[in-house]
Structure formats: structure tokens, C-alpha cells
PyMOL Python script that loads the backbone (N, CA, C, O; Angstrom):
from pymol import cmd

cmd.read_pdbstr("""\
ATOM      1  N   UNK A   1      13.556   2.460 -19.179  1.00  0.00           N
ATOM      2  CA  UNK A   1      12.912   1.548 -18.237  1.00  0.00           C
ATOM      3  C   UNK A   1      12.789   2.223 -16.871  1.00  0.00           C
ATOM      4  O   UNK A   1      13.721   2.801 -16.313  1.00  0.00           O
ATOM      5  N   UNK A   2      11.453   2.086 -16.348  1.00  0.00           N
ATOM      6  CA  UNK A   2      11.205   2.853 -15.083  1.00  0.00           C
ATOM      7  C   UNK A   2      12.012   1.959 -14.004  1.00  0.00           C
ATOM      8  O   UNK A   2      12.431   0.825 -14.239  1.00  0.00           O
ATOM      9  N   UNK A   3      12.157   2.640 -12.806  1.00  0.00           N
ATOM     10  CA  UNK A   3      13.008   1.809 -11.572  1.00  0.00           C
ATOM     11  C   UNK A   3      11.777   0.755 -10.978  1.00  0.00           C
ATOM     12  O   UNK A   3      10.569   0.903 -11.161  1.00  0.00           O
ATOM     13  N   UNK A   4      12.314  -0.128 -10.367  1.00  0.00           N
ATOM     14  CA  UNK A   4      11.156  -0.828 -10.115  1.00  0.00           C
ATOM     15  C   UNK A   4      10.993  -0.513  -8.901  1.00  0.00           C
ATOM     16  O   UNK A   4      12.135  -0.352  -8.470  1.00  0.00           O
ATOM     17  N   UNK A   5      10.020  -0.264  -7.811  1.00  0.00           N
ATOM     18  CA  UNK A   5       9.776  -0.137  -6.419  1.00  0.00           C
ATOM     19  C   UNK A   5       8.857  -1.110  -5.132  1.00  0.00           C
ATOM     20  O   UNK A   5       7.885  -1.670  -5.639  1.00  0.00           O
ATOM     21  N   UNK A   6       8.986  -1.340  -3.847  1.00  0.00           N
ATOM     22  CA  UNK A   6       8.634  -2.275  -3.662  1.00  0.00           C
ATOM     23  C   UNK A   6       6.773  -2.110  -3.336  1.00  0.00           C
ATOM     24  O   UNK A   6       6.227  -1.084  -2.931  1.00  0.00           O
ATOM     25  N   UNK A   7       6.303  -3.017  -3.554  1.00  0.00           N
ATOM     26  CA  UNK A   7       4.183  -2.108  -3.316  1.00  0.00           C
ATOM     27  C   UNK A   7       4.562  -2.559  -1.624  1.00  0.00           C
ATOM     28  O   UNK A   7       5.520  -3.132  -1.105  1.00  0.00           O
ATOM     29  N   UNK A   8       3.430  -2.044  -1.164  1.00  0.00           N
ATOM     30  CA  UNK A   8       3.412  -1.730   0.264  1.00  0.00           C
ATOM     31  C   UNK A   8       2.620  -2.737   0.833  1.00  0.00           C
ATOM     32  O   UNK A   8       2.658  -3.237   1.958  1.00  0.00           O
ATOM     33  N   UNK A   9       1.773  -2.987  -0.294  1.00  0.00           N
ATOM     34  CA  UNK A   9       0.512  -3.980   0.205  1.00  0.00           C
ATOM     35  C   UNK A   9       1.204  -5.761  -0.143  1.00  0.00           C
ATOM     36  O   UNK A   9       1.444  -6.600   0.725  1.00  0.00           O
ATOM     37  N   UNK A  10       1.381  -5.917  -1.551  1.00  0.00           N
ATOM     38  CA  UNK A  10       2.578  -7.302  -1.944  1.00  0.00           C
ATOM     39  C   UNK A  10       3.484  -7.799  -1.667  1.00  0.00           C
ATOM     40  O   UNK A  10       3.600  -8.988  -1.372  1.00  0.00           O
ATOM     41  N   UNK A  11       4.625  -6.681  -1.718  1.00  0.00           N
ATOM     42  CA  UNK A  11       5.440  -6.327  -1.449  1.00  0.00           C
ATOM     43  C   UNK A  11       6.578  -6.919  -2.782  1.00  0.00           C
ATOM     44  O   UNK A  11       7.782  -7.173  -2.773  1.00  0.00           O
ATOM     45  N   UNK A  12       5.927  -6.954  -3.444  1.00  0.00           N
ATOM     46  CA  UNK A  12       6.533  -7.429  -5.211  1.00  0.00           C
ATOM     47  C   UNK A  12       7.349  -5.927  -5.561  1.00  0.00           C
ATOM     48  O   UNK A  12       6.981  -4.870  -5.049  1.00  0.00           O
ATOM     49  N   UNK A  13       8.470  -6.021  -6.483  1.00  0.00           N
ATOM     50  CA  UNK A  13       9.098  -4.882  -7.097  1.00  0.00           C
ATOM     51  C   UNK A  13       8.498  -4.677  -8.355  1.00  0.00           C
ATOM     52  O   UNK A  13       8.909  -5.375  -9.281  1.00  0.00           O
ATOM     53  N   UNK A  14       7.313  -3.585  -8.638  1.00  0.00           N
ATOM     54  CA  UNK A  14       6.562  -3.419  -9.508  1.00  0.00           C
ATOM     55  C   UNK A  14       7.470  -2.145 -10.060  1.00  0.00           C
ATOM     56  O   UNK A  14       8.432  -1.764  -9.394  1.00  0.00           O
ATOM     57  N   UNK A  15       7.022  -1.342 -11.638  1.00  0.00           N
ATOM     58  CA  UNK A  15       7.401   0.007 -12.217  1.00  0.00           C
ATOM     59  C   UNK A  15       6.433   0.679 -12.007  1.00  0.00           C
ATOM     60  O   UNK A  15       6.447   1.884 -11.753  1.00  0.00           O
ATOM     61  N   UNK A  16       5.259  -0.188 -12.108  1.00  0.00           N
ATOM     62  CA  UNK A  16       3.843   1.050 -11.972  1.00  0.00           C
ATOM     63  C   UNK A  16       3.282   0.930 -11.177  1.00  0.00           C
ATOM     64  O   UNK A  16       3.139  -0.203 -10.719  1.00  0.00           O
ATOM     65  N   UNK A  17       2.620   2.111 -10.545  1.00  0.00           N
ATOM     66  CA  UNK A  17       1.764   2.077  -9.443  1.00  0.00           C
ATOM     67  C   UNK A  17       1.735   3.681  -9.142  1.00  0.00           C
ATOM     68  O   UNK A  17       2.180   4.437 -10.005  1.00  0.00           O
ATOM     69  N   UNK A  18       1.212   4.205  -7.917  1.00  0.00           N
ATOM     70  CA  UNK A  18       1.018   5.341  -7.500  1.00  0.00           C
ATOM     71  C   UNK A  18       2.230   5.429  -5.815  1.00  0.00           C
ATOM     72  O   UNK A  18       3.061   4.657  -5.337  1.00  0.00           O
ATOM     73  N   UNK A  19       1.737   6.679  -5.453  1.00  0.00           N
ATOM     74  CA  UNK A  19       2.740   6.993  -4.405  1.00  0.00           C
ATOM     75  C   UNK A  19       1.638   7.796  -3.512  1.00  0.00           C
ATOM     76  O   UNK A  19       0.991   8.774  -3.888  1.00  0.00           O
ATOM     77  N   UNK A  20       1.554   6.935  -1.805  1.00  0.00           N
ATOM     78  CA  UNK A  20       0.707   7.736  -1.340  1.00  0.00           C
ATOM     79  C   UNK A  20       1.065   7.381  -0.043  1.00  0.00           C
ATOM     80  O   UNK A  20       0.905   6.300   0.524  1.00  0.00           O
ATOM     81  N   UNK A  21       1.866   9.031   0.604  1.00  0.00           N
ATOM     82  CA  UNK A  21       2.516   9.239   1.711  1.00  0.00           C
ATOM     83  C   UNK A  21       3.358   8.723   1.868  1.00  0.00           C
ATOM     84  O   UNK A  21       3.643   7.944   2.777  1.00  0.00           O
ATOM     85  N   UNK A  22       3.984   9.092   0.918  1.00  0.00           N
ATOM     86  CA  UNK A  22       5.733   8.499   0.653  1.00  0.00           C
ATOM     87  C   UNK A  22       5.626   7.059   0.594  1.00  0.00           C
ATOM     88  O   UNK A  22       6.597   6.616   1.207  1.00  0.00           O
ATOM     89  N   UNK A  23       4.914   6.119   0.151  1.00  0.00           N
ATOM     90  CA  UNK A  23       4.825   4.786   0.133  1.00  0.00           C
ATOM     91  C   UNK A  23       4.224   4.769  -1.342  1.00  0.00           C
ATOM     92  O   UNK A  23       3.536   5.644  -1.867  1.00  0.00           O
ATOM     93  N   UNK A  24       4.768   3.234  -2.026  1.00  0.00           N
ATOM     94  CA  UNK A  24       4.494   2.971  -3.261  1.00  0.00           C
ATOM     95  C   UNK A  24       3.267   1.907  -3.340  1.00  0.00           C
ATOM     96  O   UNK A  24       3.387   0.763  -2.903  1.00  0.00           O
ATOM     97  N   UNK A  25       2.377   2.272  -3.789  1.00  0.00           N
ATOM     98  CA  UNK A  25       1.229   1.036  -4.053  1.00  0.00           C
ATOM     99  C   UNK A  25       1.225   0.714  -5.661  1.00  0.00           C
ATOM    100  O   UNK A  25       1.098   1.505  -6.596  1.00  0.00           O
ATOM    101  N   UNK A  26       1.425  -0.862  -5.679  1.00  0.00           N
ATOM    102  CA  UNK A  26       1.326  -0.995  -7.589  1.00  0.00           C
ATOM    103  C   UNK A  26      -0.326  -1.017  -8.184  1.00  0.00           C
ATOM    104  O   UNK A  26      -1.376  -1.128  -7.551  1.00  0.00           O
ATOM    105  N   UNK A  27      -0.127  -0.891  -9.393  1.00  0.00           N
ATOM    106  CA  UNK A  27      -1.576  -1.085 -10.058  1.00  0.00           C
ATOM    107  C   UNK A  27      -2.068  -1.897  -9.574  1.00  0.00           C
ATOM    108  O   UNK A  27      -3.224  -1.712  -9.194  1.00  0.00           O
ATOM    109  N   UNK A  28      -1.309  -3.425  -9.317  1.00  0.00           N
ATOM    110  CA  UNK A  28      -2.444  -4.422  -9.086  1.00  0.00           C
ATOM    111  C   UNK A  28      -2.771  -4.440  -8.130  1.00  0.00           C
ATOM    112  O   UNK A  28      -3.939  -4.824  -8.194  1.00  0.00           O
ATOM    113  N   UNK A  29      -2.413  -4.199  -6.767  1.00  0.00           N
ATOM    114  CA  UNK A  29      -3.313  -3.947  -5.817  1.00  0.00           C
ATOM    115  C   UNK A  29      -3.801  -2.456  -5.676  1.00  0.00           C
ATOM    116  O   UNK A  29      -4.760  -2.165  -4.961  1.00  0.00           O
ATOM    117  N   UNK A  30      -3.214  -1.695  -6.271  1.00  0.00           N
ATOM    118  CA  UNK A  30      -4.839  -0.642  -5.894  1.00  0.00           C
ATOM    119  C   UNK A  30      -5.945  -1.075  -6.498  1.00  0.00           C
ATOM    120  O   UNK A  30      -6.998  -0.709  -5.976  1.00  0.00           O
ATOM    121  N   UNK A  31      -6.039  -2.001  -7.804  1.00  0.00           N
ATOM    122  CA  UNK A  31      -7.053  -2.172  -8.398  1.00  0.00           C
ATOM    123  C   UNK A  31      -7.905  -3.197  -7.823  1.00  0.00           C
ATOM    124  O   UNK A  31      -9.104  -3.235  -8.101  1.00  0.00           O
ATOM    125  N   UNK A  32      -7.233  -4.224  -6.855  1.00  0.00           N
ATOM    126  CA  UNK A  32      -7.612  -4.966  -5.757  1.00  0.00           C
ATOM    127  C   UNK A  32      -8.505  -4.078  -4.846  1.00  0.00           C
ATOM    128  O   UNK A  32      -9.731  -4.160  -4.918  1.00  0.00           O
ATOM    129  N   UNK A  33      -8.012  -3.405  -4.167  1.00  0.00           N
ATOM    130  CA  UNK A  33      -8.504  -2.290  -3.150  1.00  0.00           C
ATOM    131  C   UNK A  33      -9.734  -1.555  -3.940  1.00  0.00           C
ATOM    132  O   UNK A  33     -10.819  -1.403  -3.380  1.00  0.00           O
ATOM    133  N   UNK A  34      -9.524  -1.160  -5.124  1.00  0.00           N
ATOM    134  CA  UNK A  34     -10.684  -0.470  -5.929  1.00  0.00           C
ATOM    135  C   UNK A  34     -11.845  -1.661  -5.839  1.00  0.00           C
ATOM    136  O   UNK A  34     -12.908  -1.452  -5.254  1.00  0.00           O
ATOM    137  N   UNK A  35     -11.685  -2.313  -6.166  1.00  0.00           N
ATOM    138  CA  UNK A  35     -12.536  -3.341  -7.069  1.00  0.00           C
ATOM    139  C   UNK A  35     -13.124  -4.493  -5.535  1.00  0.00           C
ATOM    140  O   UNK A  35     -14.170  -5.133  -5.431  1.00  0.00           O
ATOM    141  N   UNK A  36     -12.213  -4.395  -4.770  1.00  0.00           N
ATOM    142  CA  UNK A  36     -12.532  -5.559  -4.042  1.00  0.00           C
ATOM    143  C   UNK A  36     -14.314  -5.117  -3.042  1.00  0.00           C
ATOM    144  O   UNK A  36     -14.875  -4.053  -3.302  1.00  0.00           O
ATOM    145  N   UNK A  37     -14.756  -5.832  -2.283  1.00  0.00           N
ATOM    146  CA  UNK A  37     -15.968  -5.878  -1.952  1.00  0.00           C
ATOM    147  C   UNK A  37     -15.454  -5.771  -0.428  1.00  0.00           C
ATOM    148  O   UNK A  37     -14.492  -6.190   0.217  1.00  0.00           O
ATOM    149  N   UNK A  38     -16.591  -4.998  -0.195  1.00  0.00           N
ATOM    150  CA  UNK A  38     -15.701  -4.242   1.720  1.00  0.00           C
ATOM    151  C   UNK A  38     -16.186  -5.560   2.565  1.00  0.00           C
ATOM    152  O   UNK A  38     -15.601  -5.829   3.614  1.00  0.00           O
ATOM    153  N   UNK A  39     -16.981  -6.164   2.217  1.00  0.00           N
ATOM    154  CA  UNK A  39     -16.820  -7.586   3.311  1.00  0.00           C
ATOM    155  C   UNK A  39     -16.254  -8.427   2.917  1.00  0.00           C
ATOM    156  O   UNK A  39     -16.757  -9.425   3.433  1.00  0.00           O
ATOM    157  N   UNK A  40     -15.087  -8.850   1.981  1.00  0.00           N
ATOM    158  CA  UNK A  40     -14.343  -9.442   1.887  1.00  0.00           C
ATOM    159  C   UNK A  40     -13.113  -9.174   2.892  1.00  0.00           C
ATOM    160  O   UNK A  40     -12.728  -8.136   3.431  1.00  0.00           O
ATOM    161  N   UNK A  41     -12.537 -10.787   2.953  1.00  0.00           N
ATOM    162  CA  UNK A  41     -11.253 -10.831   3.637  1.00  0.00           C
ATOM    163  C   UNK A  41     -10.077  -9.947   3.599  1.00  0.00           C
ATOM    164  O   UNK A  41      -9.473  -9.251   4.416  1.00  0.00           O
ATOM    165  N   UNK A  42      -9.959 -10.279   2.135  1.00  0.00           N
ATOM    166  CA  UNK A  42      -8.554  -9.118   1.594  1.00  0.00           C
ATOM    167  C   UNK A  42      -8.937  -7.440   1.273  1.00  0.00           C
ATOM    168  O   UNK A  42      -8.074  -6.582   1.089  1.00  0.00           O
ATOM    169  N   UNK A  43     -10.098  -7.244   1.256  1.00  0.00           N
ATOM    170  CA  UNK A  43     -10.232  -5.540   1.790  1.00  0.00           C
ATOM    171  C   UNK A  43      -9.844  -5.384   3.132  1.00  0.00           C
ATOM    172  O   UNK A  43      -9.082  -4.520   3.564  1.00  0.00           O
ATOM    173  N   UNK A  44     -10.611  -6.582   3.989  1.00  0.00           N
ATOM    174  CA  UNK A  44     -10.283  -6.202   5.566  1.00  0.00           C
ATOM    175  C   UNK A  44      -8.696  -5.933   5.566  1.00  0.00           C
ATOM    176  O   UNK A  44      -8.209  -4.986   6.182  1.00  0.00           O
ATOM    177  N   UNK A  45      -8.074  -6.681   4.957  1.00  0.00           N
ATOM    178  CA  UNK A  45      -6.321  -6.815   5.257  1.00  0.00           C
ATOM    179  C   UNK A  45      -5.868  -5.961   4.433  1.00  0.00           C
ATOM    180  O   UNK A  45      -4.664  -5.711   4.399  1.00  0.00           O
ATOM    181  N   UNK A  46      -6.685  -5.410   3.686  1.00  0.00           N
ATOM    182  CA  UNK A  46      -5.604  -4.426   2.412  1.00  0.00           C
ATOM    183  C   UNK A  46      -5.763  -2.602   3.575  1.00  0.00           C
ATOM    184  O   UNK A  46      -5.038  -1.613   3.686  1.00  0.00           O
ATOM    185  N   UNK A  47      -6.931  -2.970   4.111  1.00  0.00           N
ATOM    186  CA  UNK A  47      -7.322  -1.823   4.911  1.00  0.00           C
ATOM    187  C   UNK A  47      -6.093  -1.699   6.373  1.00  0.00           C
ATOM    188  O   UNK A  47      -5.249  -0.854   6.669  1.00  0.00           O
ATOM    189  N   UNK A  48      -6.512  -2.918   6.973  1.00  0.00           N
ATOM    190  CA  UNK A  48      -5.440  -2.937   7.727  1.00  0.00           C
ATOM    191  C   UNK A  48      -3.710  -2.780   7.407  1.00  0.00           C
ATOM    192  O   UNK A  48      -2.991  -2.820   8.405  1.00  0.00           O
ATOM    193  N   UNK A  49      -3.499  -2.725   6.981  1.00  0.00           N
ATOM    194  CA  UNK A  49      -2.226  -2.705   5.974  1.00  0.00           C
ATOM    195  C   UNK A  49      -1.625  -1.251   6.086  1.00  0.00           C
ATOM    196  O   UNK A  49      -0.642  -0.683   6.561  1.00  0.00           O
ATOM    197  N   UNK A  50      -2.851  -0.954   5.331  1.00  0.00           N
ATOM    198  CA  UNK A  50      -2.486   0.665   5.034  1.00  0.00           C
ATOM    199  C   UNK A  50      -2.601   1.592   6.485  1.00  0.00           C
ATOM    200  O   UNK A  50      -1.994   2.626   6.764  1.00  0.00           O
ATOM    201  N   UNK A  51      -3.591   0.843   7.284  1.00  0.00           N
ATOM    202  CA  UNK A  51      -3.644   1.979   8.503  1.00  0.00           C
ATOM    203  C   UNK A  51      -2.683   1.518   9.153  1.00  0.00           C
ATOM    204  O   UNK A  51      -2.306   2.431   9.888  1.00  0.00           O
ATOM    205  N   UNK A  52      -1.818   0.269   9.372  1.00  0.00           N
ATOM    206  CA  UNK A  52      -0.664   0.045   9.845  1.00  0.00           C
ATOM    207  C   UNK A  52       0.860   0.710   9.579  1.00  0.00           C
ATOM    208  O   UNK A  52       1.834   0.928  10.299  1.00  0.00           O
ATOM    209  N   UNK A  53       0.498   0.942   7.960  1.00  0.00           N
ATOM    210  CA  UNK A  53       1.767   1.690   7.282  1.00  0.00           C
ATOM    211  C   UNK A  53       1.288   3.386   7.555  1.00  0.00           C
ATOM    212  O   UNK A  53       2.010   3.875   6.686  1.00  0.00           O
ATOM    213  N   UNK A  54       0.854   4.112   7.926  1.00  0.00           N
ATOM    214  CA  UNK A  54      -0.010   5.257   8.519  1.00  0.00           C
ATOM    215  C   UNK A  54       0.836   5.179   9.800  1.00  0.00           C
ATOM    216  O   UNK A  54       2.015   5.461  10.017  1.00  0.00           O
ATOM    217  N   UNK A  55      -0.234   4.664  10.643  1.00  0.00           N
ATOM    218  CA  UNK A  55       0.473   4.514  11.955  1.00  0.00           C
ATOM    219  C   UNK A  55       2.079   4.578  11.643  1.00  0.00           C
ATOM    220  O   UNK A  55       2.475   5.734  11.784  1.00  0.00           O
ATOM    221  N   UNK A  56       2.830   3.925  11.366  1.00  0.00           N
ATOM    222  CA  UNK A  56       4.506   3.388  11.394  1.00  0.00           C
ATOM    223  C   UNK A  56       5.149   5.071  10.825  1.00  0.00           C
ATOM    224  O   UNK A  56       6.244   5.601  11.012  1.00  0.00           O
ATOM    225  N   UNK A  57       4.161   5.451  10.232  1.00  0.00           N
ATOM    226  CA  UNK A  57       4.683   7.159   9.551  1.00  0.00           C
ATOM    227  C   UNK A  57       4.588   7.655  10.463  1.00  0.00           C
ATOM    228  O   UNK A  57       5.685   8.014  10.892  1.00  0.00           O
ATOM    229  N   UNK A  58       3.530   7.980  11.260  1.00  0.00           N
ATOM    230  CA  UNK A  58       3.142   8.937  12.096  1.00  0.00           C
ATOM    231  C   UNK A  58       4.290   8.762  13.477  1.00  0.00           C
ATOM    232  O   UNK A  58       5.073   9.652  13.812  1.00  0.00           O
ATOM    233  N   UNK A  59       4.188   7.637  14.042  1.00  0.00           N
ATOM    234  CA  UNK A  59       5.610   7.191  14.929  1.00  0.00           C
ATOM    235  C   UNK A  59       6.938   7.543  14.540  1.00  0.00           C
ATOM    236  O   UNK A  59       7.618   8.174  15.349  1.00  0.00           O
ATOM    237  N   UNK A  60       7.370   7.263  13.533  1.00  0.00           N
ATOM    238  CA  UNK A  60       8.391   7.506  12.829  1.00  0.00           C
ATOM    239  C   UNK A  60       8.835   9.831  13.087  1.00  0.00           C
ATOM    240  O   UNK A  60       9.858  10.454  13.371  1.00  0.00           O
ATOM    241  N   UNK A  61       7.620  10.179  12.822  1.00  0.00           N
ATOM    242  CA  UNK A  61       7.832  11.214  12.487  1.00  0.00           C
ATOM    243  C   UNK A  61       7.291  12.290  14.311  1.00  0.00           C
ATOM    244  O   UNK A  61       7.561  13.472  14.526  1.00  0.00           O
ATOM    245  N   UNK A  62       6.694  11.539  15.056  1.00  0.00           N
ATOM    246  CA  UNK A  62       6.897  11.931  16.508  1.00  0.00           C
ATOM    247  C   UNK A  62       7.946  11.251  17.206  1.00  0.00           C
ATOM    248  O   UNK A  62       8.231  11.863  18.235  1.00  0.00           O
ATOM    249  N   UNK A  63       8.354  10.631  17.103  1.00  0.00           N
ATOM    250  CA  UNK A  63       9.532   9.968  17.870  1.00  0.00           C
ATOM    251  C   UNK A  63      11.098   9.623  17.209  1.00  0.00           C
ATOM    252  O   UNK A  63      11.896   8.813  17.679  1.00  0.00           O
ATOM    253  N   UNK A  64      11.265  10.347  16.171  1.00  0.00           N
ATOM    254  CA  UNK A  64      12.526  10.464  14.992  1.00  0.00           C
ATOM    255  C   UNK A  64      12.754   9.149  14.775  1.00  0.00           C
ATOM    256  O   UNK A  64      13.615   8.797  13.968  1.00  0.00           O
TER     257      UNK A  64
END
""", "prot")
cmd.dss("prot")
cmd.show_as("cartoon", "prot")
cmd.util.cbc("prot")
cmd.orient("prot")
């Protein structure tokens, strides 16, 4: 049994998903993010999300 990890975007403890910049995204929302329509609400927020978790790296890693 795989470990379960938390998604970045849900924040549910999924097994599957991908890993991108040291952060875990599960299947079901990347497939959200894949699939969703760029003028929808929840692209706007799945977008924001991720450039928020970006940002929080980049701080993290200029300011220890």
C-alpha cells in the first residue's frame, strides 16, 4: 500500500497523484486542472493556488 500524501489543491490524503516542486497534486485534481475550462471559477482558483504555493517556495527558499 502506497503512503498516502496531502494534494495541495484539496488538501485530501490521496496515494496517487504526481509531485511538482516538491508539492503533491492528486489525480483528481490535476484532472480538474486538465479538463477544467480557463473561464471557469475553479481554474481561476486552481491557478491561483498553485501560483500561491510557488510564491510560499520561492520565500521560503530566499529568506530560510
Amino acid at each position: 500500500m502506497n503512503e498516502k500524501k496531502e494534494c495541495i489543491v484539496c488538501r485530501q490524503k490521496r496515494e496517487r497523484g504526481i509531485h511538482i516542486l516538491n508539492r503533491f497534486l492528486c489525480d483528481d485534481c490535476e484532472k480538474e486542472i486538465i479538463e477544467s475550462d480557463s473561464n471557469h471559477i475553479l481554474y481561476t482558483y486552481l491557478v491561483w493556488r498553485m501560483r500561491f504555493l510557488i510564491h510560499q517556495d520561492t520565500e521560503k527558499e530566499l529568506h530560510g
